[in-house]
N, C-alpha and C positions, 0 to 999 in steps of 0.2 A: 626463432629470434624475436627479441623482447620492440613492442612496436615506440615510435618515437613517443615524443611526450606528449600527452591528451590530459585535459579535466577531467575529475571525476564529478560526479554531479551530486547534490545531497538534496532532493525537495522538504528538506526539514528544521527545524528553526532550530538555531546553535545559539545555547549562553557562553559565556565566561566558562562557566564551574564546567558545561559540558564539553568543550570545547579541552580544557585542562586533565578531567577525568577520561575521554574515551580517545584524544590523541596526543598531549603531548607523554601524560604518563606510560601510556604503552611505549611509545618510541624511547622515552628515557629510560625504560626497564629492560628493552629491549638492546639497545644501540647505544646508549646515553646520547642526549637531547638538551639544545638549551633551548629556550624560547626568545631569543635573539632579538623580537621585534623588527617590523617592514623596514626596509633602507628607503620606500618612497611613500607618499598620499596618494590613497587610487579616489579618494573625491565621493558625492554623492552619499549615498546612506549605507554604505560598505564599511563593516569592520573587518580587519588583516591581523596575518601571523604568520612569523615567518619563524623556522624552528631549523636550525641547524645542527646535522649529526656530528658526534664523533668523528665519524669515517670520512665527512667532507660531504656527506649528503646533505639537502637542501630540500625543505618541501614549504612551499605557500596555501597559505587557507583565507578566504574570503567568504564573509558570510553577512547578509543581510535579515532583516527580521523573519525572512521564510522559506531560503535559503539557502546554499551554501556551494561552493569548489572547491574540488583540492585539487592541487599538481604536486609532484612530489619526483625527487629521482632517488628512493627510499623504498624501503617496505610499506604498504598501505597499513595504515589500522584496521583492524580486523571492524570496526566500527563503519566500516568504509566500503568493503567488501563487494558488497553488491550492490551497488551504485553504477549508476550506467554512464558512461565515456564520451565525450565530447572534444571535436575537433578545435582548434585557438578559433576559427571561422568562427564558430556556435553557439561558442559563451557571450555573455556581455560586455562588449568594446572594452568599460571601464575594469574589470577582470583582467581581458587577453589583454590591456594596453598596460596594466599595473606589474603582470605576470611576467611580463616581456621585461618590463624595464628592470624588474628584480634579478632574473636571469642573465640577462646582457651583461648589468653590471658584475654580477658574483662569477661570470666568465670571464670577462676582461681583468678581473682582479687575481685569477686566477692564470689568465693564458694575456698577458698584458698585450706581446706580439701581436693578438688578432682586433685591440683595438682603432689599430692602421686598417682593416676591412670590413666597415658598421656595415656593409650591402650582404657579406660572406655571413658574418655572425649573427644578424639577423635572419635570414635563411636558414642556416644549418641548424639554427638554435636548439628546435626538437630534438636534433641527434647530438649537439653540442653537451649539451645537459641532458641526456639520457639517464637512465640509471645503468643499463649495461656498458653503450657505448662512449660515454663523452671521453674517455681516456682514447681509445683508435681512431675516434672522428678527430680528435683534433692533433694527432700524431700524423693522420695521414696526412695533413697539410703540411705541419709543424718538421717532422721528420722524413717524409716521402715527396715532398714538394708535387703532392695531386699527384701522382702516377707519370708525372712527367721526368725522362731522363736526364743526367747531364742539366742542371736547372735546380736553382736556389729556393729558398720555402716561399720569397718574398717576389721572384717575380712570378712563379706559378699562381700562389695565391690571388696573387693582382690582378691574373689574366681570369679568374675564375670569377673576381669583383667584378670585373669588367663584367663579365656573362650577365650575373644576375642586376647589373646597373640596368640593362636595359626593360626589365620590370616586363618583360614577355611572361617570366614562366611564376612571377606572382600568385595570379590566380589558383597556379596547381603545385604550391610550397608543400601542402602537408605532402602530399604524393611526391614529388620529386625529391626532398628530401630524405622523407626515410629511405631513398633508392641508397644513400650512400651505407644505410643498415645499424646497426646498435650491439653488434655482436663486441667481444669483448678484447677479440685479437682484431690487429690490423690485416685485414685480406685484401693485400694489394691489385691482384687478378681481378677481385669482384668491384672494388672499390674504384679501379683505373676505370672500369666495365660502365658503372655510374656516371664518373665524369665524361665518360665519350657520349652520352647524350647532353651531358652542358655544351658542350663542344659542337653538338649536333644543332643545338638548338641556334647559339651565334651566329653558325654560319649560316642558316637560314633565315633567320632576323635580320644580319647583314644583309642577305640578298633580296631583303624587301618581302617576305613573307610574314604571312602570320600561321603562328603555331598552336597547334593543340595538340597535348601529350596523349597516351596511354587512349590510344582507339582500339576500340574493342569492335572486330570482323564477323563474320556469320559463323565460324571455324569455330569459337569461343575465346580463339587467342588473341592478344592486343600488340598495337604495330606502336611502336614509338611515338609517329607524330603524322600529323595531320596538316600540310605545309598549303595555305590558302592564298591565292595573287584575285582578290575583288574584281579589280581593274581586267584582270585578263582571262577569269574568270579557273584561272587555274586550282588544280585541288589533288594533292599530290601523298597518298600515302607513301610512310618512310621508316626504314627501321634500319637498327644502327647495331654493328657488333665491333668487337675487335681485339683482333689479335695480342698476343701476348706475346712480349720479345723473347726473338728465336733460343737466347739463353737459359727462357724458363721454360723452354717445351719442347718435345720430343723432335720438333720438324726438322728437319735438315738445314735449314736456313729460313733467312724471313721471307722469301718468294714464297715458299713451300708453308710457312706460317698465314701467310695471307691467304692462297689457295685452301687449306683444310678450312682455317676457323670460318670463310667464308662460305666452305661448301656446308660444314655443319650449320650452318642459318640456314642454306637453302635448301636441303635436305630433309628439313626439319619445318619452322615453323613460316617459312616461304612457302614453301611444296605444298602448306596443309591450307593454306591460304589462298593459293590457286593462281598467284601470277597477280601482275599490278600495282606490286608496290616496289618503290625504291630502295637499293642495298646502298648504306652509307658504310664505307668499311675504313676504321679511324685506327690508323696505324702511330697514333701520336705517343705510343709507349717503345717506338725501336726510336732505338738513338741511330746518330749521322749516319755510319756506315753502314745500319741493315738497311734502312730509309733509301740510302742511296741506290743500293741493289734492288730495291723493289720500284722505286723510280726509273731506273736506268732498263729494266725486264716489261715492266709495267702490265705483269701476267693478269691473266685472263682470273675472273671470280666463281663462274658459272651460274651468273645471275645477271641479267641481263633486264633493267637498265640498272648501272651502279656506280658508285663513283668510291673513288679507294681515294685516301687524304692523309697528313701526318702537319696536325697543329703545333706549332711552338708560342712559349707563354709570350715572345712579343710581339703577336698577332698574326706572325704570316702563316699561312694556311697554303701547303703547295699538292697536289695531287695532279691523279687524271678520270678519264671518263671511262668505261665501256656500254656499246650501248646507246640507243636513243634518252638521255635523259630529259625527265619531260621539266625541270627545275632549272632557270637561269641563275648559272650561280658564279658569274667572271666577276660579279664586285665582292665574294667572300674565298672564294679558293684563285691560287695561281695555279694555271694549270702548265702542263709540263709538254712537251713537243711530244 
């Protein structure tokens, strides 16, 4: 799978002529290419080019007297090639801040709907404008409403603005975003799979936590999140899976969905891990009635401490416990008798 959108770097000084000869001419021979020119001023001693394909692709070029970026959701010029990759973090503010603004716009003019969620679309942008993915990243909101059942694209979306308003998982956008992937179908399995750690993460921001993603254990393998209380000195690893409604898979129902997908986590990259971290298990892809049976059973996970939940986009969060959970979590989940 093709990685979200990164700079490419160029330590070499670009004219005019060269800049015409070794990228837009291949792309126009190649794709056909206009040379469009920047929709914004990125400021300083920065010259831009913005060159729009045929097909709807889009690539920016920035280039000072020594030298140079490209970002592109296109074919690279072979002039380009081997040039080494840089995250929006890594470049020059006035780059990633010029980069941004070109992109946002040529999305929203493109996907108008998601200019009602600046917090979603800045976020996902990487994947948004992809070269493989930007068609199923912004389907799965647009037409799947986030992996949520029974739920319109506009309040799903809203709840997932919400997530990222709160500016927790900021710091680790390049990583969490490509989690939603660049592949060129919509895989709603993997993609719902994504958003239960948005989901993970609110509810834990909620509960007065701070987070860090993608911890990596002695094992080799990495636990979701890193759930820290200063004050009380808590420090809580946490990893999150979830089930797929009972519709789409082999279990007999959604008890039996919750019990499997839960045991394959624990069976798996729990067991190699050795105990001590938390099973989140985000049942927010069964609609009312398996929810309800799995609420009403409130079966055991075989993981022990864990907590099983099913989010709705307007914010209630109902679940239960099993298990000493070492996480106070009554101001983001209702818990169930």
């Amino acid at each position: 799978m093709a990685r979200p959108l990164r700079f490419r770097y160029s330590p070499q000084r670009w004219s005019d002529q060269r800049v015409r000869q070794e990228i837009f001419n291949p792309l126009n021979g190649n794709i056909g290419a206009r040379d469009a020119g920047p929709w914004y001023a990125i400021g300083g001693s920065w010259n831009t080019h913005r060159f729009e394909m045929a097909n709807g692709d889009v690539a920016l070029f920035a280039r000072s007297d020594d030298d140079a970026y490209w970002m592109g959701n296109t074919e690279t010029p072979s002039s380009l090639w081997r040039t080494d990759k840089f995250a929006w973090e890594d470049v020059p503010y006035q780059v990633a801040r010029w980069a941004q603004r070109e992109l946002l716009a040529t999305l929203h003019e493109r996907e108008p709907w998601l200019a009602d969620y600046p917090y979603l679309s800045w976020f996902f942008l990487p994947v948004f404008m992809s070269k493989d993915g930007r068609k199923s990243t912004r389907a799965f909101f647009r037409e799947h409403a986030a992996g949520f059942p029974d739920a319109g694209r506009r309040e799903a979306t809203r709840f997932i603005e919400e997530i990222l308003e709160t500016g927790a998982l900021d710091p680790y956008r390049d990583v969490m975003a490509g989690k939603l992937g660049t592949s060129p179908h919509v895989d709603q399995v993997r993609m719902s799979a994504a958003m239960a750690e948005f989901i993970a993460a609110k509810i834990l921001v909620d509960a007065g936590y701070e987070i860090t993603p993608e911890i990596e254990v002695t094992t080799g393998h990495s636990l979701d999140y890193r759930a820290e209380d200063t004050a009380t000195g808590t420090n809580v690893l946490v990893e999150v899976t979830r089930p797929q409604p009972p519709a789409n898979r082999a279990a007999a129902g959604p008890v039996a969905a919750v019990r499997d997908t839960a045991e394959t986590k624990t069976s798996g990259q729990l067991a190699n891990h050795g105990g001590g971290a938390t099973l989140f298990v985000d049942c927010s892809s069964f609609p009312d009635d398996a929810w309800a049976a799995v609420r009403g059973e409130q079966p055991d996970v075989r993981h022990r401490p864990a907590v099983v939940y099913r989010a709705r986009p307007d914010g209630r969060v109902e679940g239960y416990q099993k298990g000493s959970v070492p996480l106070d979590l009554e101001d983001a989940i209702s818990f169930v008798d």
